[in-house]
C-alpha positions in Angstrom: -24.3 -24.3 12.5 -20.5 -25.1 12.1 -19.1 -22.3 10.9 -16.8 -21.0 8.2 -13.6 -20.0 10.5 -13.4 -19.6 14.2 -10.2 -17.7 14.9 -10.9 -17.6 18.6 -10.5 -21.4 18.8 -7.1 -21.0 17.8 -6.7 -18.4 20.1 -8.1 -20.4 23.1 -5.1 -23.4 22.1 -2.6 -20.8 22.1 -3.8 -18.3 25.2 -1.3 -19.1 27.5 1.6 -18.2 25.4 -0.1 -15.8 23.5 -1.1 -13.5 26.8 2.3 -14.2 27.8 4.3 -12.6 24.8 1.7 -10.0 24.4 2.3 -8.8 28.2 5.9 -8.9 27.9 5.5 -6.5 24.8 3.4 -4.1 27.4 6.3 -4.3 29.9 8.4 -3.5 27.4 7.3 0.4 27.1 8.5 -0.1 23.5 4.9 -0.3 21.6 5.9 0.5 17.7 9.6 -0.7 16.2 10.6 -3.1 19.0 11.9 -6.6 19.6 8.7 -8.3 19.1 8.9 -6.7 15.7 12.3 -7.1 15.1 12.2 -10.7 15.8 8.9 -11.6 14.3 10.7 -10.1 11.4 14.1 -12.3 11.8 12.1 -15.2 12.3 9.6 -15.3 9.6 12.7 -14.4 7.1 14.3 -17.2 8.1 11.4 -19.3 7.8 10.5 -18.2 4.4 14.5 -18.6 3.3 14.6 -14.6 2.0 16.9 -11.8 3.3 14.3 -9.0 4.3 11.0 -9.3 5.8 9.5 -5.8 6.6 6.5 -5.6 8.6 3.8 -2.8 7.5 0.0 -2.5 8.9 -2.1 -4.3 6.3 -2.3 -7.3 3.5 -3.2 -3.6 1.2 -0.2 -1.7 1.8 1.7 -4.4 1.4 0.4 -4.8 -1.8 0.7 -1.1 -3.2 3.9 -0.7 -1.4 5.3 -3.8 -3.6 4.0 -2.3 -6.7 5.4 1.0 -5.8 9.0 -0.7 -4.9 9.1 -2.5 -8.4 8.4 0.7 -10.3 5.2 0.7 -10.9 3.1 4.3 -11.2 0.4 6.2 -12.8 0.0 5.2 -16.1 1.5 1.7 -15.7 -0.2 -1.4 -16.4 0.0 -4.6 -13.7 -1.2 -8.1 -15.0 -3.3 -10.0 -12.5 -6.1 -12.5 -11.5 -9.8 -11.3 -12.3 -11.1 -13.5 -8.8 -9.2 -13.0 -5.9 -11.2 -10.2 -3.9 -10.2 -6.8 -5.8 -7.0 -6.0 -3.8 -4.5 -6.1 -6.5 -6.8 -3.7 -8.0 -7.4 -1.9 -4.8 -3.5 -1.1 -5.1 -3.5 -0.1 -8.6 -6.4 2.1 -8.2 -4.5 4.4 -5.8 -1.0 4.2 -7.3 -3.0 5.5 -10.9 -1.7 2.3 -12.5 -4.2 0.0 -14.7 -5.6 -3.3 -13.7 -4.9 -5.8 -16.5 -7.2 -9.1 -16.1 -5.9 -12.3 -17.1 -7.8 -15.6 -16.7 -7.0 -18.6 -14.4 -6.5 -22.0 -14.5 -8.9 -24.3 -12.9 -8.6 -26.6 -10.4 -6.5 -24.0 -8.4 -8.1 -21.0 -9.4 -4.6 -19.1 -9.5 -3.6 -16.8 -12.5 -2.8 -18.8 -16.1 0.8 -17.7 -17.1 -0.1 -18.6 -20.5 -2.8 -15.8 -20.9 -0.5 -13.7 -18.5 1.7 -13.4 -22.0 -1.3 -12.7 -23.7 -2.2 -9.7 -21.9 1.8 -7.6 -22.3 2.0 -4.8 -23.8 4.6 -2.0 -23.4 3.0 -0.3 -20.6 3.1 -3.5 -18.5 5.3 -3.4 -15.6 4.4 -6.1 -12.9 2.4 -9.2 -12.8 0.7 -10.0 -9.3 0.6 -14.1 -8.5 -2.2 -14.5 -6.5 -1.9 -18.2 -4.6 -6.0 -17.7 -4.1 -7.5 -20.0 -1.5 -3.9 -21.3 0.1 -2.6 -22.5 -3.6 0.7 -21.8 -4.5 0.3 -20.3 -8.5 2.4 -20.5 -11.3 5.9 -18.2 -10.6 8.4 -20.3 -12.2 6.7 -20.8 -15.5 5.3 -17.7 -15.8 8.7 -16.4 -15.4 10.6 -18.8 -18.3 7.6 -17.6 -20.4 8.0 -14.0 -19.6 12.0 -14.1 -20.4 11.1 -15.6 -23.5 8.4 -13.1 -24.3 11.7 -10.4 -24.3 10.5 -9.0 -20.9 12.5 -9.9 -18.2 12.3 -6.5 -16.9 8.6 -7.3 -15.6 8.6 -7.9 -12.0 6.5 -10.3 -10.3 4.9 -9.7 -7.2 3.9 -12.8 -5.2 0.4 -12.2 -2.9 0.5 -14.5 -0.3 -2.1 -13.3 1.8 -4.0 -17.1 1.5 -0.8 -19.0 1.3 1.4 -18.7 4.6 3.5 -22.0 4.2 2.7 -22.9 1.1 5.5 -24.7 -0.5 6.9 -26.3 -3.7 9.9 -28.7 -2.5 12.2 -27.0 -0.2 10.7 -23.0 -1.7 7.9 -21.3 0.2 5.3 -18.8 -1.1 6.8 -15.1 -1.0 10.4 -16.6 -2.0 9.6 -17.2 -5.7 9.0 -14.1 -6.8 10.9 -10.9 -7.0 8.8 -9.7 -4.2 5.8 -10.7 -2.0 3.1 -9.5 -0.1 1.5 -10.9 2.9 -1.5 -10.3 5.4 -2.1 -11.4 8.9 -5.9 -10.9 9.2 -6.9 -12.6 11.9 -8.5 -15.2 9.8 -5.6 -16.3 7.8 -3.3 -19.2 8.0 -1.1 -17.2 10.2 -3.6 -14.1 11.5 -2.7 -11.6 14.4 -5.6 -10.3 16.7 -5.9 -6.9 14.4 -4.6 -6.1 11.5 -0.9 -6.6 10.0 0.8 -7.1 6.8 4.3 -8.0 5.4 6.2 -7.6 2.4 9.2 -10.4 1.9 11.8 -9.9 -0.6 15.5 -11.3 -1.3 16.7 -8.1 -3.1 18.4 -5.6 -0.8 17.2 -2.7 -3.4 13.7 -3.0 -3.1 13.9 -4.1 0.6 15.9 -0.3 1.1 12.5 1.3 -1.4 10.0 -0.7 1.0 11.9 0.5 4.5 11.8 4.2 2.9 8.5 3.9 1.6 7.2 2.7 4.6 8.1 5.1 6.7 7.0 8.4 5.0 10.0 8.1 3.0 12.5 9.2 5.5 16.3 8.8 5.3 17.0 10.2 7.6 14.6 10.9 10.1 12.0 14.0 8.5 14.3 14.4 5.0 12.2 12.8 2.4 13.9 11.2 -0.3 11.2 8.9 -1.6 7.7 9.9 -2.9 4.8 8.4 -1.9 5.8 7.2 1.5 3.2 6.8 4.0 3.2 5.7 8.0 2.6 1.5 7.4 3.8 0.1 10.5 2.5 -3.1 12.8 2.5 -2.9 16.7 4.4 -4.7 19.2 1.5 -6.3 20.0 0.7 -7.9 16.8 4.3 -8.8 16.0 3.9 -10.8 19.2 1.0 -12.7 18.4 2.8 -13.9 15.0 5.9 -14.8 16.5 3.9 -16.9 18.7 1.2 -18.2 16.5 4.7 -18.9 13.4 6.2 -21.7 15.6 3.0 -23.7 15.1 1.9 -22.6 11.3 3.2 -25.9 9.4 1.0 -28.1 11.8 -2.3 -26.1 11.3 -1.6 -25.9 7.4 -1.3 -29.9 7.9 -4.5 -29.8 9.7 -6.1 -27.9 7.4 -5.0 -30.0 4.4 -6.5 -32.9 6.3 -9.7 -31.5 6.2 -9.8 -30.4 2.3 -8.6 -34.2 2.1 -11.5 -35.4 4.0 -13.9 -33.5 1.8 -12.6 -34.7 -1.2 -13.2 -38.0 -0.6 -16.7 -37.4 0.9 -17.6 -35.5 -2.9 -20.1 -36.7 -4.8 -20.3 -37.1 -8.6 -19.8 -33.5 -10.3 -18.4 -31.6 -8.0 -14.5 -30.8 -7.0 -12.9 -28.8 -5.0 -10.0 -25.7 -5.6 -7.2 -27.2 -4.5 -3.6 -28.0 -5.7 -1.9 -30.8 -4.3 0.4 -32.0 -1.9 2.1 -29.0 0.3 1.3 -26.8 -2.7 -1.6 -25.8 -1.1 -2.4 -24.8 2.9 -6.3 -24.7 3.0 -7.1 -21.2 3.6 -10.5 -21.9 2.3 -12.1 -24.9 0.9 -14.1 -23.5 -2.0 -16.4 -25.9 -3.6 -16.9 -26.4 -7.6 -20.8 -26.7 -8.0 -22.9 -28.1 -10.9 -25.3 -26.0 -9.4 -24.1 -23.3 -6.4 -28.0 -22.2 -5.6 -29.2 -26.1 -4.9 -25.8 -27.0 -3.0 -26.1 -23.9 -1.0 -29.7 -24.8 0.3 -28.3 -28.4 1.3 -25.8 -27.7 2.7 -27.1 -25.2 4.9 -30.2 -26.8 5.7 -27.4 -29.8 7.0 -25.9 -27.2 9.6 -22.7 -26.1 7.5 -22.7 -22.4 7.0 -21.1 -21.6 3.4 -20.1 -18.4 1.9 -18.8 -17.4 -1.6 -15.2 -16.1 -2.1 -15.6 -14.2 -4.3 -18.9 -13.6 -5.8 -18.0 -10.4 -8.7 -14.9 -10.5 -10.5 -12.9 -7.2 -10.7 -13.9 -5.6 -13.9 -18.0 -6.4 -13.2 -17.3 -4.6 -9.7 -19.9 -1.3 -10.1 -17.2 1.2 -9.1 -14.6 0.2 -11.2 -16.2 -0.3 -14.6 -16.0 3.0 -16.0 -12.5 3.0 -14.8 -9.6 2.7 -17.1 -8.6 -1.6 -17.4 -8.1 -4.0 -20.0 -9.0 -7.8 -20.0 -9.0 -10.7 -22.4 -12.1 -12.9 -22.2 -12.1 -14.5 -18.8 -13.5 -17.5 -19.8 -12.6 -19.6 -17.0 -13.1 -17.1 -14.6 -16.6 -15.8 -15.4 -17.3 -20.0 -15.7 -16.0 -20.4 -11.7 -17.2 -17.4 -10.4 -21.1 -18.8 -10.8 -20.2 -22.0 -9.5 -18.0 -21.5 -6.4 -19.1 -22.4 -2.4 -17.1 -22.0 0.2 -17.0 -24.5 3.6 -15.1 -24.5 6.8 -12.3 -25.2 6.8 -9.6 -24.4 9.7 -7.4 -26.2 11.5 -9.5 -26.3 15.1 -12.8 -27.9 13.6 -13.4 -30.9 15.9 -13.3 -34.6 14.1 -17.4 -34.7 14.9 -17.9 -31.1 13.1 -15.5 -32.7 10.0 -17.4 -35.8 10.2 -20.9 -33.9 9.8 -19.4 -31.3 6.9 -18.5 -34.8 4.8 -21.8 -35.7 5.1 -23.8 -33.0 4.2 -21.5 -33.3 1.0 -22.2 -37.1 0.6 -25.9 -36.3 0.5 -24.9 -33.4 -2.5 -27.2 -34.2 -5.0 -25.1 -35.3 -7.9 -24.9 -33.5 -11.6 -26.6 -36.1 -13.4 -29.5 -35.4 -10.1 -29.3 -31.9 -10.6 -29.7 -31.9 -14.7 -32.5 -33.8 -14.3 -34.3 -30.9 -11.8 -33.5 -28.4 -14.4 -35.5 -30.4 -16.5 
């Protein structure tokens, strides 16, 4: 069964240099707030063409320590994407803010500025950009339409969890916002061997609220002068591992777009995948656009290509969150997608024989017309 990721291929290409930064971080003595951290730090700034990167332990903190640097708290309202796995909401839910659901555009899946608008009201104080399955959303457009709305004060927080090197000309994902978020699960583009996060920003205010925030809200040491801080750190170890795995994150994404490439030609009639174009996107996940998920599903996997569905509830349907306090328009593109998704493998370490057998499992797809006719 070829499967849908297989992070310890990627470890296997990069062992010998991983083992040997990780080793030197053990020599080191220095296991939380050292160089490997400091300079994962410098170098994925630079990378990303922003002042301040500041490591924390997950994608999730990242995410409600954004929020909480921007301004928002209990009783606030934060616009964002119905489809993308619950963690903006995750972040709402324990800052006491309320999860406002806009709908998305389709082929990228990524929120729909327009609708965005839509959504305002006074209480809104952030909008979360999701770039769901590697594609790089809407930022610059929502923001034009926000100014014009009268609401420049709304931040907008950039989640880049899927999207490590996406880029739009010479700008990356988690420089278009006011602020970003990352993760470095060990499945992502650019994943650690535990868990990690980031958040990104070119603003030297909220880069101070994030340092405080992060850190129990210390300045200095045991004098608290922000609420709300909590311990959010990453270990040596981890910072190692991304310093390493950084240097070779544009080739995988290449790799990876190969492969969504691949696919794409290999579709058959009625189907099409989530996925911007050019650099815009970095493959995180191939996710599939069914006539019919069920019949695909069966196919595929009967053909030897495990599939999965990312994500298969949308926020507001999720059991313990309906009787919580949101607001939503009608979702109509996302309730449409979320019944028709499929995800395949897709990263950069799948052999050209595996790639070869995924495109045609997807050849044999039986086409919509095919399909129709079944239901009938």
């Amino acid at each position: 069964m070829i499967q849908i990721n297989e992070p310890a291929r990627e470890y296997a290409a990069l062992a010998s240099s991983i083992e040997a930064a990780v080793l030197a971080s053990l020599r080191s003595g220095r296991w939380l707030f050292g160089e490997a951290t400091e300079g994962f730090a410098r170098d994925f700034a630079r990378y990303l063409d922003v002042t301040h990167v500041l490591p924390v332990a997950n994608g999730t903190d990242a995410l409600e320590l954004a929020l909480r640097a921007v301004g928002v708290g209990a009783g606030d309202e934060v616009v964002t994407a119905a489809n993308a796995g619950g963690y903006t909401s995750i972040a709402c839910r324990v800052i006491g803010a309320t999860p406002v659901y806009a709908d998305i555009l389709m082929p990228t899946m990524t929120l729909d500025p327009n609708d965005v608008v839509a959504r305002l009201s006074d209480q809104v104080k952030a909008v979360v950009v999701t770039h769901l399955y590697g594609n790089l959303g809407e930022v610059d457009g929502l923001r034009v339409l926000l100014d014009a709305a009268g609401r420049a004060d709304i931040a907008i927080v950039e989640d880049c969890a899927q999207a490590h090197g996406a880029r739009m000309g010479e700008r990356l994902a988690g420089s278009l916002g006011d602020i970003a978020t990352f993760s470095f699960y060990p499945s992502k583009n650019l994943g650690a061997l535990g868990d990690g996060g980031a958040v990104a920003t070119a603003r030297d205010d909220l880069a101070h609220r994030i340092r405080l925030l992060r850190q129990y809200g210390w300045e200095p040491r045991y004098h608290n002068v922000a609420a709300y801080g909590r311990n959010s750190r990453i270990d040596e170890v981890q910072a190692a591992v991304l310093r390493i795995k950084l240097q070779h994150l544009d080739a995988m994404n290449c790799a990876r777009r190969a492969i969504l490439q691949a696919y794409r030609d290999a579709l058959p009639e009625g189907y099409r995948l989530c996925v911007a174009e050019g650099e815009a996107t970095v493959g995180h996940l191939a996710v599939l656009l069914c006539p019919n998920r069920e019949t695909a599903q069966v196919h595929l996997n009967r053909m030897g290509v495990q599939t999965d569905i990312h994500y298969p509830t949308l926020d507001p349907d999720q059991p313990a969150w309906r009787d919580l306090p949101m607001r939503s328009g009608p979702l109509s593109t996302s309730r449409l997608a979320v019944d028709r998704i499929l995800t395949l493998p897709c990263f950069p370490h799948l052999t050209q024989a595996e790639i070869a057998r995924v495109c045609e499992a997807l050849h044999s797809l039986p086409s919509a017309s095919q399909t129709d006719a079944a239901a009938h």
